[in-house]
C-alpha positions in Angstrom: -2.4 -68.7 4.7 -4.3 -70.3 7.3 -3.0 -69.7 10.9 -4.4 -68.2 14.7 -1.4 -65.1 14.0 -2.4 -64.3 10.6 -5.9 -64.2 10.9 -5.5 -61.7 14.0 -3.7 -59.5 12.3 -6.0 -59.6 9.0 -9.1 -58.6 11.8 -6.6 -55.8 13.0 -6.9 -52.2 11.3 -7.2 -48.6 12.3 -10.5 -47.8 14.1 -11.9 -44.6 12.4 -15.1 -44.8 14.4 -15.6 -45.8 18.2 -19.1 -47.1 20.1 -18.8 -45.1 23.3 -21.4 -47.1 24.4 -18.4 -50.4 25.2 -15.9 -50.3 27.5 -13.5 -53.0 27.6 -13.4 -55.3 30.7 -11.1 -55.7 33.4 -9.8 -59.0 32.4 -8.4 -58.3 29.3 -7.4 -54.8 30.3 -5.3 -56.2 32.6 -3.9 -58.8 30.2 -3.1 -55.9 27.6 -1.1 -54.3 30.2 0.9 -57.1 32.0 1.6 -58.0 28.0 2.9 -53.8 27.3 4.9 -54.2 30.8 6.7 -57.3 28.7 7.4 -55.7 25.7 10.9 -56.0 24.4 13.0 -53.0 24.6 17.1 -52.1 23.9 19.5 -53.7 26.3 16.2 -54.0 28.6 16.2 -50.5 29.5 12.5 -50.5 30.1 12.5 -46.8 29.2 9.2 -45.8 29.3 6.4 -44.8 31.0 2.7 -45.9 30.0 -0.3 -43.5 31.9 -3.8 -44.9 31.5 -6.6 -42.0 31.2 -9.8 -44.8 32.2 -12.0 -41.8 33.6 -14.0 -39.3 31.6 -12.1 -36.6 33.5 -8.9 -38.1 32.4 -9.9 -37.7 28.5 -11.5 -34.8 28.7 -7.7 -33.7 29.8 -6.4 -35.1 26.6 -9.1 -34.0 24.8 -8.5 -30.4 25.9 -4.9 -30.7 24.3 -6.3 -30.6 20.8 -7.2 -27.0 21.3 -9.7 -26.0 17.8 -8.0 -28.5 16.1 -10.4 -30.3 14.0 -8.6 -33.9 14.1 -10.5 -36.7 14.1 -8.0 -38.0 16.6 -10.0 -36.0 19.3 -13.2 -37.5 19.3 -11.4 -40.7 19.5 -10.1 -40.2 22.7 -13.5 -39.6 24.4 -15.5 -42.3 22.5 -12.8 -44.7 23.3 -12.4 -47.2 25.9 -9.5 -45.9 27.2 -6.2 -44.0 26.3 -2.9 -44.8 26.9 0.0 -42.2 26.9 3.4 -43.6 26.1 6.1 -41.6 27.2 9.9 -41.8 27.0 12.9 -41.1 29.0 14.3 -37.9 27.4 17.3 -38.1 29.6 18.5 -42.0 30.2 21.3 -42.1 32.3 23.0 -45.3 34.6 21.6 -44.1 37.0 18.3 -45.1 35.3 19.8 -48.2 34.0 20.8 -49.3 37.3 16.9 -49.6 38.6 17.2 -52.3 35.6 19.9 -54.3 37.5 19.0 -54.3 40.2 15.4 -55.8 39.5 17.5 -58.3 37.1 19.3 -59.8 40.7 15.8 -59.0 42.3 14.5 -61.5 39.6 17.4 -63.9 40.0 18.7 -62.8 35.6 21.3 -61.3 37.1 24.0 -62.7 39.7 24.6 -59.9 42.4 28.5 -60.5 42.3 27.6 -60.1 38.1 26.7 -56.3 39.2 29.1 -54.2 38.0 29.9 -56.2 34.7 26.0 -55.8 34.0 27.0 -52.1 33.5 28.6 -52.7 30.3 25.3 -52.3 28.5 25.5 -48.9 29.0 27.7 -48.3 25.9 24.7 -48.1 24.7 23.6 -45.4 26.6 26.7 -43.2 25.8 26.6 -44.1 22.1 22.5 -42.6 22.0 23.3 -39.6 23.7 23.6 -36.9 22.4 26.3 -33.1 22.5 22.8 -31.7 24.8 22.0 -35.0 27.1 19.4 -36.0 25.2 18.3 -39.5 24.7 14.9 -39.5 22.9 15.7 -39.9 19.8 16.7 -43.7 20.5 14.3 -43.5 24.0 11.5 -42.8 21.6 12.1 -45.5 19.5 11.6 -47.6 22.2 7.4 -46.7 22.5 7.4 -47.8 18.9 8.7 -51.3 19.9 6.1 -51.7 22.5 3.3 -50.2 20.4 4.0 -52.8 17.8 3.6 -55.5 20.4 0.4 -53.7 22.2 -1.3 -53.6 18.2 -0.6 -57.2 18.0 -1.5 -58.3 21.9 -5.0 -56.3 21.4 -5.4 -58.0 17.9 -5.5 -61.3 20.1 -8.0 -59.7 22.4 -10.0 -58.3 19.4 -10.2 -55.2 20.5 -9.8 -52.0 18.5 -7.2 -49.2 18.6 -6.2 -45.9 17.0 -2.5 -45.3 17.4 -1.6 -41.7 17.8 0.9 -39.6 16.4 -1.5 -36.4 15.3 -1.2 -35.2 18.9 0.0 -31.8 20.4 3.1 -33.7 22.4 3.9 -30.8 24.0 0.7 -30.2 25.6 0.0 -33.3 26.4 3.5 -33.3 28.5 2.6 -30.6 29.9 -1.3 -31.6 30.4 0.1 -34.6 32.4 3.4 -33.6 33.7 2.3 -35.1 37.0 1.6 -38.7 35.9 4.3 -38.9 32.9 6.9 -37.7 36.2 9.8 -36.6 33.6 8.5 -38.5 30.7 7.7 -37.0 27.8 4.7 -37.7 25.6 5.1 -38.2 21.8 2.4 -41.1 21.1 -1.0 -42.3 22.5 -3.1 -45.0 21.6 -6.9 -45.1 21.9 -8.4 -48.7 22.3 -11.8 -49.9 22.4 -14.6 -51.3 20.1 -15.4 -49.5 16.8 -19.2 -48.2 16.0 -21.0 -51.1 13.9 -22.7 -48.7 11.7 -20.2 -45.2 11.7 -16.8 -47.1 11.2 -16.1 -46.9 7.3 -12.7 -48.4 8.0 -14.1 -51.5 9.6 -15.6 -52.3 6.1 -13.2 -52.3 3.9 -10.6 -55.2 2.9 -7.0 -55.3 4.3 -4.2 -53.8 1.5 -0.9 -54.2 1.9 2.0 -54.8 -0.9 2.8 -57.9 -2.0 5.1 -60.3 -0.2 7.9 -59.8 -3.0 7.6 -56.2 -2.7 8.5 -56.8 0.9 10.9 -59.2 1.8 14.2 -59.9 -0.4 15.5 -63.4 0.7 19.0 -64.2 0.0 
């Protein structure tokens, strides 16, 4: 198949190696991230928080998380472009949700004398919450969303990533308790350009099962 979409996301794999010799520019960093801000998430809750770690000092933080461990996960973050952290409400509440309504009758989505009836979304919010006031298992799901549409924007942008889940998420909470302000940390994604020569992955053909083994139409 011959299309812009598919062809994108036959260049698109897992960067094993990056050139820490490339960062990516401004412009399209700040198209990647206007494109994350849009990502689609349940009833629009928007409940997440992405931290960027552009400066050496930053990674060397996240780096410092890994403690001995030998993952190659690590050298990743300081040969990459950048890192981003995304972190989830572990807690949603109305409260929360009503930021979301508010910028909905901000935008003009959302009649203001439509306020109160906007609340109803937050069945939702009951029905994912759990005996202890937790929220993260369906809050967490949400990064996944919006890391599905970041692979895909920086597949348009061709540039590489590593997504992220061999970290230490506690530590890196606790590294960046500041900046994540209440969020917690579960996922990061390193994105750059990978090393011409040291990336094996980069030279290998795309495998994935067979459309049939997929996708039952009925």
């Amino acid at each position: 198949m011959h299309h812009p979409i598919i062809e994108d996301l036959l260049w698109r794999y897992t960067t094993k190696k990056y050139d820490n010799t490339r960062k990516v520019p401004q412009e399209d960093m700040d198209v990647f991230l206007e494109a994350l801000r849009l990502s689609a998430s349940s009833i629009n809750s928007q409940q997440w928080k992405f931290v960027v770690l552009a400066s050496d000092e930053a990674k060397a933080r996240m780096q410092q998380s890994f403690g001995d461990s030998p993952s190659l996960n690590k050298q990743h973050v300081m040969d990459g472009s950048h890192v981003i952290l995304f972190g989830n409400h572990p807690r949603y509440s109305r409260e929360d949700y009503a930021e979301v309504v508010d910028q909905g009758i901000a935008d003009k989505r959302t009649q203001a004398e439509n306020r109160d009836a906007a609340f109803g979304a937050c069945v939702y919010i009951d029905k994912n919450t759990d005996s202890h006031g937790s929220t993260s298992g369906w809050t967490r799901a949400q990064t996944y969303i919006a890391l599905g549409n970041a692979l895909h924007i920086l597949a348009r942008l061709k540039i590489d990533a590593t997504p992220m889940e061999g970290i230490d998420a506690a530590a890196v909470t606790r590294e960046f308790s500041e900046e994540l302000d209440g969020y917690a940390c579960s996922l990061a994604l390193v994105i750059g350009y990978h090393h011409p020569e040291e990336d094996f992955n980069a030279k290998l053909p795309k495998s994935r099962k067979p459309f049939e083994k997929v996708f039952t139409i009925i």
